[in-house]
Every structure is written in structure tokens, then in C-alpha cells.
SEGURO-243086 format. One record per residue: residue number from 1; x, y, z of N, C-alpha, C in turn. Coordinates in steps of 0.02 Angstrom, whole numbers, plus 50000, padded with zeros to 5 digits. Each point is the difference from the previous one (the first is absolute). Last residue first. Example, Ala and Ser with C-alpha at 12.3 -4.5 7.8 and 13.67 -1.06 7.14 Angstrom:
<nodes>
<2,<50642,49888,50354>,<50042,50059,50003>,<49961,50055,50037>>
<1,<50015,49714,49996>,<49955,50059,50000>,<50045,50060,50000>>
</nodes>
This chain:
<nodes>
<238,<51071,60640,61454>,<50017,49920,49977>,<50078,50015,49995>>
<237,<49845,50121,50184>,<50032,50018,49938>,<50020,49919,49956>>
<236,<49784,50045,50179>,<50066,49973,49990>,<50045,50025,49941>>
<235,<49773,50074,49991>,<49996,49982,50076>,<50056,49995,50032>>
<234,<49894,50096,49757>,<50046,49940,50037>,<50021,50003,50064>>
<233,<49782,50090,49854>,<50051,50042,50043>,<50054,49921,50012>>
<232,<49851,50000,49782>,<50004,49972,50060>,<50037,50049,50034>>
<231,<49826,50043,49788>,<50053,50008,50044>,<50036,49981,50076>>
<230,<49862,49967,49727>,<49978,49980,50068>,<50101,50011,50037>>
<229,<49842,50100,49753>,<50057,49976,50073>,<49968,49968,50062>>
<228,<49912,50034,49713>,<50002,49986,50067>,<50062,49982,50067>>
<227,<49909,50111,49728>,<50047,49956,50031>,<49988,50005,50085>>
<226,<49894,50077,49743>,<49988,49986,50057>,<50047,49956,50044>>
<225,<50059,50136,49767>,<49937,49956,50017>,<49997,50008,50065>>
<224,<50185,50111,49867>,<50014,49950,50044>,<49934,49945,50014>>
<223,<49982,50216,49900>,<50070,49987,49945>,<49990,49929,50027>>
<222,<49829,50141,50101>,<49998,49975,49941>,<50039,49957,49946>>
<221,<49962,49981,50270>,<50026,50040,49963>,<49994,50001,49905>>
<220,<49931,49938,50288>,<49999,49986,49936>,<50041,50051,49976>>
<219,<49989,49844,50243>,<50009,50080,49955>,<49978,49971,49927>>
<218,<49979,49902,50259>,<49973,49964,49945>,<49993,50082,49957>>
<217,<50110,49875,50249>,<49975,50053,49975>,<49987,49991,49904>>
<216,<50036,49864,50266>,<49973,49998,49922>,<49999,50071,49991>>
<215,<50149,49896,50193>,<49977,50058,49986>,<49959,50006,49939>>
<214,<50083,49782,50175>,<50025,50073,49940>,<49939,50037,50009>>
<213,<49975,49815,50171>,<50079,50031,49980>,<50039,50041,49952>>
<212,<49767,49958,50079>,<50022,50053,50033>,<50058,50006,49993>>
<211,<49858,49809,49928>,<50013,50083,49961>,<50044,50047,50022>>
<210,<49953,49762,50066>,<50071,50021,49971>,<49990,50082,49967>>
<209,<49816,49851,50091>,<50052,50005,50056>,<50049,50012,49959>>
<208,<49806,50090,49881>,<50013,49929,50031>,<50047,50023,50058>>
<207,<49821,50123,49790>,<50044,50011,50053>,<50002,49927,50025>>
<206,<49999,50032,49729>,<49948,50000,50068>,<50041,49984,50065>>
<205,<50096,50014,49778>,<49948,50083,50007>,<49973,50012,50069>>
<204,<50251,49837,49940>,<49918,50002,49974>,<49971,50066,50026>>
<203,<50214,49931,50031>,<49989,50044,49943>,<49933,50002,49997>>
<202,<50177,49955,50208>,<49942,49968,49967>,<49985,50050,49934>>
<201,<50236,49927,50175>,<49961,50052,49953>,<49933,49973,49966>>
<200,<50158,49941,50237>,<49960,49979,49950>,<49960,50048,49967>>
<199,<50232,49977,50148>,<49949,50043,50003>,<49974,49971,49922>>
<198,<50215,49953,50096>,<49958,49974,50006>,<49927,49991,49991>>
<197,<50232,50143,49984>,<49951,50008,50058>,<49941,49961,50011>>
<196,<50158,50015,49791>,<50043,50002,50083>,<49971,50023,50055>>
<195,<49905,49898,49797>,<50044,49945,50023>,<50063,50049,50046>>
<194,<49718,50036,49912>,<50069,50002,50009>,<50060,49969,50046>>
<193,<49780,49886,49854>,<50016,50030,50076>,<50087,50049,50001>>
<192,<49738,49967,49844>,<50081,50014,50002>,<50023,49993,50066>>
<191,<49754,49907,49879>,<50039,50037,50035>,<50088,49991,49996>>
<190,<49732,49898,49889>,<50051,50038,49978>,<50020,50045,50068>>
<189,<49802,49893,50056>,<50037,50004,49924>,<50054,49978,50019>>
<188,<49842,50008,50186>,<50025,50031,49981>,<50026,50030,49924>>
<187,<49932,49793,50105>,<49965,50058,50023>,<49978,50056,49944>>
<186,<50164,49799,49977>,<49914,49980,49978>,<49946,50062,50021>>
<185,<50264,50052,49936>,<49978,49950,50088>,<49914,50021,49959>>
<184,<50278,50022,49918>,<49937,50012,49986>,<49963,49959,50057>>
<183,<50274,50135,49930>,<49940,49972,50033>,<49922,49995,49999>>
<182,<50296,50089,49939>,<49911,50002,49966>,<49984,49951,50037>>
<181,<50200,50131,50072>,<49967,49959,49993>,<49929,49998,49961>>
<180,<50197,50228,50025>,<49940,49974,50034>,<49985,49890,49946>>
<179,<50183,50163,49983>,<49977,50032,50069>,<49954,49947,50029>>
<178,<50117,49963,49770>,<50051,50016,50074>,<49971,50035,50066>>
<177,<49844,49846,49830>,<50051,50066,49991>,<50029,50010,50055>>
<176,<49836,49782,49892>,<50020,50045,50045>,<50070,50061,49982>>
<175,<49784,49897,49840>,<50094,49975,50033>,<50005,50061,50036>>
<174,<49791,49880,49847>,<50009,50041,50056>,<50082,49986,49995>>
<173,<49801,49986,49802>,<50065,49987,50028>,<50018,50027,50056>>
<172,<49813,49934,49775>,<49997,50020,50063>,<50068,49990,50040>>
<171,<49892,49978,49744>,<50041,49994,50037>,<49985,50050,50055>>
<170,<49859,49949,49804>,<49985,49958,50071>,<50087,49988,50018>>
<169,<49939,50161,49821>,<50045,49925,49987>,<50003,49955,50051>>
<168,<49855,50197,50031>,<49966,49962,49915>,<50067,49944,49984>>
<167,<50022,50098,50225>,<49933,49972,49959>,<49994,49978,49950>>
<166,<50204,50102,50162>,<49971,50006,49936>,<49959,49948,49959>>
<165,<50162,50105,50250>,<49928,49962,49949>,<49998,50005,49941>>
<164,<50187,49997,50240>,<49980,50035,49911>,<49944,49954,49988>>
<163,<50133,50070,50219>,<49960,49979,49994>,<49983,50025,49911>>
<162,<50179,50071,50139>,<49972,49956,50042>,<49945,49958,49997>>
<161,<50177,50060,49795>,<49963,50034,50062>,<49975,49946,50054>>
<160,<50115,49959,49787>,<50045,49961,50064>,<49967,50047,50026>>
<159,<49886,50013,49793>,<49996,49919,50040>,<50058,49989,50065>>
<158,<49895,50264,49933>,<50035,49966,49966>,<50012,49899,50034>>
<157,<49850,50262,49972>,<50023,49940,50025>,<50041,49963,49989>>
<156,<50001,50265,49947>,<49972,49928,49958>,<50038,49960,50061>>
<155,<49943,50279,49978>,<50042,49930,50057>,<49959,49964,49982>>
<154,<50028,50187,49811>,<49970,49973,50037>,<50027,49950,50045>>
<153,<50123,50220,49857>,<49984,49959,50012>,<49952,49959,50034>>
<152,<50079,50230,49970>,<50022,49948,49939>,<49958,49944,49995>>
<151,<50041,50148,50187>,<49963,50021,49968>,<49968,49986,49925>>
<150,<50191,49986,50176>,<50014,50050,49952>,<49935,50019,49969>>
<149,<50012,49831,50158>,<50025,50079,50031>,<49992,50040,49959>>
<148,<49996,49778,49888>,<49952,50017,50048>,<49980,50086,50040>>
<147,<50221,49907,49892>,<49956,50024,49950>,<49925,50011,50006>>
<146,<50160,49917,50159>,<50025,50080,49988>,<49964,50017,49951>>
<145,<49958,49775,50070>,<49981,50068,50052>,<50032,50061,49975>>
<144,<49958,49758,49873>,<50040,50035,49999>,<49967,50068,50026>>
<143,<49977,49710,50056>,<49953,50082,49993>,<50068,50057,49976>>
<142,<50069,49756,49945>,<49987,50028,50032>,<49954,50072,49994>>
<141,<50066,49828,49839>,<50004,49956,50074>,<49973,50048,50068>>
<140,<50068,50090,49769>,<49930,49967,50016>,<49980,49943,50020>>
<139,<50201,50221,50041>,<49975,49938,49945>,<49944,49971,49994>>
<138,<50092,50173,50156>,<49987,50028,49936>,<49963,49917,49951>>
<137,<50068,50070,50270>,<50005,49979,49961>,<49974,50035,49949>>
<136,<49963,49924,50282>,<50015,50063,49945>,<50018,49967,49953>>
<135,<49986,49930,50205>,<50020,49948,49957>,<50025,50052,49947>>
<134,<49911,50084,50198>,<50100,49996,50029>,<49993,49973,49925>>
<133,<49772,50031,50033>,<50045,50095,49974>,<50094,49953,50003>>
<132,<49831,49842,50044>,<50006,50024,49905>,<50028,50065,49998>>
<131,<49970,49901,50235>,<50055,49968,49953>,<50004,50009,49933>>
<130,<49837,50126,50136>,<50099,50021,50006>,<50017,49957,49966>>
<129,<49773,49965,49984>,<50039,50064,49964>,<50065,50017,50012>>
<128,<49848,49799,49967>,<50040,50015,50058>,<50027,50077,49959>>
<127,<49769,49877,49904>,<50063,50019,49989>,<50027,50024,50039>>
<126,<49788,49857,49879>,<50028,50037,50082>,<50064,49989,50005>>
<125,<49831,50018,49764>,<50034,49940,50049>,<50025,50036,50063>>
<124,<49857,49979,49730>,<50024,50015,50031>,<50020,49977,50080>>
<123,<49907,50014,49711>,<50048,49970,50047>,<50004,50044,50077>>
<122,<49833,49942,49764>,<50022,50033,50064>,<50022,49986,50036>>
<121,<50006,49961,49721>,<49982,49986,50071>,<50003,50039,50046>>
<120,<50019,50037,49756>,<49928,50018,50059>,<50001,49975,50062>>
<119,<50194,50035,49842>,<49947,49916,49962>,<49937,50029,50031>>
<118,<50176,50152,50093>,<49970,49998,49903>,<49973,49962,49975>>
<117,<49971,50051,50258>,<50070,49981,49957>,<49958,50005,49940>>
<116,<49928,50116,50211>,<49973,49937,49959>,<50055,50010,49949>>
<115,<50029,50036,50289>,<49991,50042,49945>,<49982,49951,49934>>
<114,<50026,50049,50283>,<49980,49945,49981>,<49986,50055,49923>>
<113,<50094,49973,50270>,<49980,50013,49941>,<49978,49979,49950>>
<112,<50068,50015,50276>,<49974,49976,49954>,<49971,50059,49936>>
<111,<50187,50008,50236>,<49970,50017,49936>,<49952,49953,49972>>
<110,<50154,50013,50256>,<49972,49948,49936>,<49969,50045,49959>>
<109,<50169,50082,50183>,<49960,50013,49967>,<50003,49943,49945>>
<108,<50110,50075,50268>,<49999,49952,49930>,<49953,50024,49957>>
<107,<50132,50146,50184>,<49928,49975,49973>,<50032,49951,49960>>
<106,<50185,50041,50132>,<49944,50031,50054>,<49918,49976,49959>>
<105,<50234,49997,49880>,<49970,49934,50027>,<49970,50010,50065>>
<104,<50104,50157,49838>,<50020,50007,50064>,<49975,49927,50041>>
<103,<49944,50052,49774>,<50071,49990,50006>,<50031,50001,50041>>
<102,<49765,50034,49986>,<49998,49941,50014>,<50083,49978,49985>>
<101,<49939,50210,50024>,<49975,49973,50072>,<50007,49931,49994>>
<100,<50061,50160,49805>,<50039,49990,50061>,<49962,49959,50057>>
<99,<49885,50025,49808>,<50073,49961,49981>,<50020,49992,50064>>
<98,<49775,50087,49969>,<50012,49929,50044>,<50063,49980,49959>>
<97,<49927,50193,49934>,<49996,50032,50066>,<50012,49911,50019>>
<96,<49959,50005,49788>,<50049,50056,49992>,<50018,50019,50104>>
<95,<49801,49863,49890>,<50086,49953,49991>,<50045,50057,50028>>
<94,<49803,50093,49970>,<50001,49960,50066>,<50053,49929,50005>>
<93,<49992,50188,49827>,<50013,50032,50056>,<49977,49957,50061>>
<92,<49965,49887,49788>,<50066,50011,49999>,<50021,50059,50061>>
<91,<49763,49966,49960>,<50028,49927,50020>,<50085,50010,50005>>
<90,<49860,50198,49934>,<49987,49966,50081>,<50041,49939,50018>>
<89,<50070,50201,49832>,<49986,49928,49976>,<49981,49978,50073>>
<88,<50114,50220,49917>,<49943,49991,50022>,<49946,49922,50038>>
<87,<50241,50157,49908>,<49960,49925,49977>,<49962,49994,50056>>
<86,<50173,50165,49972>,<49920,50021,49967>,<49971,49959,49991>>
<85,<50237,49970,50069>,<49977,50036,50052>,<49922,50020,49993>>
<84,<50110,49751,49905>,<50009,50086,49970>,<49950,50037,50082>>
<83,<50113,49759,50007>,<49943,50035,49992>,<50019,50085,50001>>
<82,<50197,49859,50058>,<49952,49974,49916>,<49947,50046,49984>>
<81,<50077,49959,50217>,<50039,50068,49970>,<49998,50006,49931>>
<80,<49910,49802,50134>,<49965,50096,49994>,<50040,50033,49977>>
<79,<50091,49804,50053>,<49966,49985,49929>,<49964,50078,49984>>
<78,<50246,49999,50147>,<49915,49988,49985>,<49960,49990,49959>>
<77,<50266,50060,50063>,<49979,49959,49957>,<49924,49965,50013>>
<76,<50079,50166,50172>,<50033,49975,49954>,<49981,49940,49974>>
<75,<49904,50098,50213>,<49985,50023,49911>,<50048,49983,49965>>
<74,<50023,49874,50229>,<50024,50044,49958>,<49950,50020,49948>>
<73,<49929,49870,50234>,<50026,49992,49927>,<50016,50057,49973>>
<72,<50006,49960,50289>,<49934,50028,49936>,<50056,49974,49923>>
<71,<49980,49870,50240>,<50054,50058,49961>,<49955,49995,49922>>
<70,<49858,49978,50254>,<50050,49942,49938>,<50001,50071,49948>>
<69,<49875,50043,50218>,<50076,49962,50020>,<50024,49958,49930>>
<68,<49798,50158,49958>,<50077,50028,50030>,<50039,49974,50018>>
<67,<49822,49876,49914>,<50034,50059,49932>,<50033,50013,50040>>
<66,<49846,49899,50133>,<50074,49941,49976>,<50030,50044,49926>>
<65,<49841,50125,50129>,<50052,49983,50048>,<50051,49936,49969>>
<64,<49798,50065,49869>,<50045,50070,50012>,<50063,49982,50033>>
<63,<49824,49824,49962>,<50027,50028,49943>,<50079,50047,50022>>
<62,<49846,49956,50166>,<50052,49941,50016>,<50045,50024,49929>>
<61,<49809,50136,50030>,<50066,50020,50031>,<50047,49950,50012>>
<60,<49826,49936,49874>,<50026,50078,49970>,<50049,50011,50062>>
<59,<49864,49834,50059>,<50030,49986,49957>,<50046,50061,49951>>
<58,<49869,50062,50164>,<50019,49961,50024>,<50069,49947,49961>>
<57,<49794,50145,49912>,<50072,50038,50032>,<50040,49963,50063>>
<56,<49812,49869,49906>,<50032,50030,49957>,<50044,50039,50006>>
<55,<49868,49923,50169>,<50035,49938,49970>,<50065,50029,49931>>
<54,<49926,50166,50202>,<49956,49951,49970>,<50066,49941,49959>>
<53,<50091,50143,50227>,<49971,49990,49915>,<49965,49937,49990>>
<52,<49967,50124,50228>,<50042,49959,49959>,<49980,50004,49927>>
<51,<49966,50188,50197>,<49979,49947,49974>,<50041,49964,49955>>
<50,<50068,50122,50223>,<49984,50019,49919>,<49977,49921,49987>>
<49,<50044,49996,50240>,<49999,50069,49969>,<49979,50040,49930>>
<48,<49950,49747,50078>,<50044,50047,49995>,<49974,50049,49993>>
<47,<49850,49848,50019>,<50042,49972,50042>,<50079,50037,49982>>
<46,<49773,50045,49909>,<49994,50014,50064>,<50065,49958,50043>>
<45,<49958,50050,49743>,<50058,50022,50042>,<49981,50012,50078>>
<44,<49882,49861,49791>,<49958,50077,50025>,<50052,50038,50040>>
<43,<50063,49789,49928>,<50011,50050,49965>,<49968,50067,50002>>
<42,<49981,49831,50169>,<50081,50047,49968>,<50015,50003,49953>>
<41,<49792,49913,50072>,<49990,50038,50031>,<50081,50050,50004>>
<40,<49926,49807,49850>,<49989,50079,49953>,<50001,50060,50088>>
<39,<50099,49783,50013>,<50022,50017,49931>,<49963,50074,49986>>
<38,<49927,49856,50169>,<50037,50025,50038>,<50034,50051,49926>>
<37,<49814,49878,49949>,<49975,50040,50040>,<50070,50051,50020>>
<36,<50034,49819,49873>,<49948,50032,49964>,<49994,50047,50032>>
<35,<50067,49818,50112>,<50035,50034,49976>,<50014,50047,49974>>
<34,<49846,49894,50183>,<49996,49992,49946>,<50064,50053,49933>>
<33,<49983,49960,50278>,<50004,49923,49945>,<49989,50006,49953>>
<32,<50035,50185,50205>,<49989,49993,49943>,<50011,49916,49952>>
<31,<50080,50063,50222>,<49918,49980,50013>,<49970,50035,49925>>
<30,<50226,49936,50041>,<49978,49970,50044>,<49922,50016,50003>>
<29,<50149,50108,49848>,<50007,49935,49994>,<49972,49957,50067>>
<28,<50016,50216,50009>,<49942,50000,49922>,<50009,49919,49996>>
<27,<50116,50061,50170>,<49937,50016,50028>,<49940,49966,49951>>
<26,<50258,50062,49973>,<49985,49919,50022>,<49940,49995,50025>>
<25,<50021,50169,49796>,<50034,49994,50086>,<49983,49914,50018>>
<24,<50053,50119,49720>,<49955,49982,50073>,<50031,49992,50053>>
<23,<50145,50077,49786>,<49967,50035,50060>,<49928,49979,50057>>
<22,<50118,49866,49827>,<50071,50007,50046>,<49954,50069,50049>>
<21,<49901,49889,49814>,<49990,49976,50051>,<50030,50017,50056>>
<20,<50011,50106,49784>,<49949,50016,50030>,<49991,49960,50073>>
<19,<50165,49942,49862>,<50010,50084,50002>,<49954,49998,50049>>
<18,<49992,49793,49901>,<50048,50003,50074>,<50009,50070,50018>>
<17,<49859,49953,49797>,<49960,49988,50071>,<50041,50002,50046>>
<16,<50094,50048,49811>,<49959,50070,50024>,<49962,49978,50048>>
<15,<50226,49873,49962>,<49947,50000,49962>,<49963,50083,50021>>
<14,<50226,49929,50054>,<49990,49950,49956>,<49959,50019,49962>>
<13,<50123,50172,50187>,<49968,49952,49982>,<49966,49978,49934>>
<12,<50160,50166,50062>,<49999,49945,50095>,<49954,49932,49960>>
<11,<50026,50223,49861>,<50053,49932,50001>,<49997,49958,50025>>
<10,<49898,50211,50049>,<49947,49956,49962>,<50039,49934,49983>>
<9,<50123,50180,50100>,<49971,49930,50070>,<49924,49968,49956>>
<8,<50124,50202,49880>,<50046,49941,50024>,<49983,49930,50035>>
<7,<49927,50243,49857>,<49978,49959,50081>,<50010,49911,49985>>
<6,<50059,50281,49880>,<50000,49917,50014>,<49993,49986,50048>>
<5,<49895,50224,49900>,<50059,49970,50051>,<50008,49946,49982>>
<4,<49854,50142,49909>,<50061,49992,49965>,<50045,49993,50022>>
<3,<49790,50039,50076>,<49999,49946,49942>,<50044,49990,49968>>
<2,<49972,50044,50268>,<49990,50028,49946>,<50019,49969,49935>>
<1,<49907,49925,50243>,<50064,50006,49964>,<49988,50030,49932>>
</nodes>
């Protein structure tokens, strides 16, 4: 199928192991027992015609196919439309491409940041990005995004994020946000579950049973510092 088709029947299923399982034979399951085995003999494509997607364009085309059946968002009134056409900025052009996907409630996107206030502390915290693009604002209750966009400004944690620190006044604070749950487990840390697909977000570095539900990606920028995404595909619309 070509790369700029949609493929629709990646929908059929939940995970990438039910993708992949749906092409063994009742053979591989009768005199294959080790799973491992049957998993890489379709993805080598000896049990279709074309080989199957790997894990990753797999997920990319579930991406693609839940963008075409849900009603796309207007350019009207966008935080990007803030950002000057010559702004260059890695971290604000990777805010700049996750308005619409997560205004369409197809991606979620958690942020971490983290900047040093004027006493020296270092504050920082994990931030729902749709619900701070819908909260928006100017005052100092809230991130002000048009002055961000603009280039003005730094994304400061703030104590109703999903998560605020700040050390040197040993305050620490979680509260959930309109997408996602805060959650902690002795494993693990620190996790998010979203609350319209269930789906457990992990932040930590080291691989587990929840990586595979976002996306870490880790930009810098000089204006912005280092900020980290983690990108969920949503599974379910909320």
C-alpha cells in the first residue's frame, strides 16, 4: 500500500501484538509453541503477501487512519499563528505541529520542563498541553501561550500542572488534569493514565511495560532549555 494511502483495517486492532497475531495460521499455532518464533516468521511476511508493519509504522498508520475519520480543527484562532514565519525555535516548532493533533484529541501530549526562578530555585513539572492550550490566559495563574508563540516568553510550571517541584522550598505537587490521572506505583514512578483510553503514560528513561504508550522525544532550544515530550496516540476519543 502506498504511503499516502490510509489503511483503515490497522483500526481492527488494540495492540501491535493483535496486528501481528491476526496473520499466523492455525498450523503456526499448532506446531509452533514458542511465540517469539511465530512473531518474527510474520514479520519476515511468509504468511502474507506483503510484509507487515513493524511496530513503528504500524503505529504511524493507526496515527494516519484515526486523523482521517475525525473532523479536522479550523486554523482559526491558533496559538501558531503567534509564531512569526522566521522563528526558527526547535522547541516552539515542536509545540507548533502538536496544536492541531492534540485539538483534534487523536495525540495527547505531556511536556516536561523546567526553568530557575530569581531566588535560584529550580522549578519544574509535567504539563497537559491541550488543557493549558483550551486554559490559555495572560495572568499569573496561568502559562501565557500567545506570549510563548510569540517568543517572549518561557513555559513555567505552574502548582495546578500535572506535576510541580520546587526543592529548595521542598514543595512537591501532583493534580490531575482533564485528560490524564496522576498515578504512582513502587515500579515504575511516576505515571499518567489517560482518562479516555485508559492507557498508562510512563515518564521515566528506562524501558518497561508502559513505554510503548508515548512517544519520548527530548528538544532543546536556547530561548526554551530542554523540554521533553512524551506523545500518546489516543486510542478512544474522550
Amino acid at each position: 500500500m502506498g504511503s499516502h494511502q490510509v489503511d483503515f483495517s490497522v483500526l481492527d486492532f488494540e495492540t501491535y501484538n493483535d496486528y501481528i497475531n491476526s496473520f499466523a495460521t492455525a498450523d503456526d499455532e499448532r506446531f509452533l509453541s514458542n511465540r517469539k518464533v511465530i512473531k518474527s516468521i510474520v514479520q519476515l511476511g511468509y504468511r502474507t503477501t506483503k510484509v507487515p508493519y513493524d511496530q513503528d509504522e504500524f503505529e504511524r498508520r493507526v496515527f494516519i487512519a484515526e486523523q482521517a475519520i475525525r473532523p479536522k480543527t479550523t486554523k482559526v484562532g491558533l496559538l501558531g499563528d503567534f509564531m512569526s514565519p522566521t522563528n526558527t525555535d526547535p522547541v516552539l516548532l515542536e509545540f507548533k505541529k502538536r496544536e492541531i493533533p492534540n485539538s483534534n484529541k487523536f495525540l495527547s501530549t505531556i511536556v516536561f520542563t523546567s526553568y530557575q526562578a530569581k531566588d535560584g530555585s529550580e522549578i519544574s513539572g509535567y504539563i497537559d498541553l491541550d488543557s493549558s492550550w483550551r486554559i490559555g490566559g495572560s495572568d499569573t495563574k496561568k502559562i501565557d501561550w500567545k506570549c510563548v508563540f510569540e517568543g517572549r516568553c518561557r513555559v513555567k510550571p505552574m502548582a495546578h500542572h500535572l506535576s510541580y517541584s520546587n526543592p529548595r522550598y521542598n514543595m512537591l505537587k501532583y493534580t490531575d488534569s482533564d485528560n490524564y490521572l496522576v498515578m504512582h506505583n513502587h515500579h515504575y514512578g511516576l505515571l499518567f493514565m489517560h482518562k479516555g483510553d485508559h492507557k498508562i503514560v510512563t515518564v521515566g528513561g528506562q524501558y518497561n511495560l508502559y513505554s510503548r504508550n508515548a512517544k519520548r522525544t527530548m528538544v532543546y532550544s536556547p530561548k526554551l532549555g530542554y523540554v521533553v515530550f512524551y506523545d500518546h496516540i489516543v486510542r478512544k476519543k474522550v
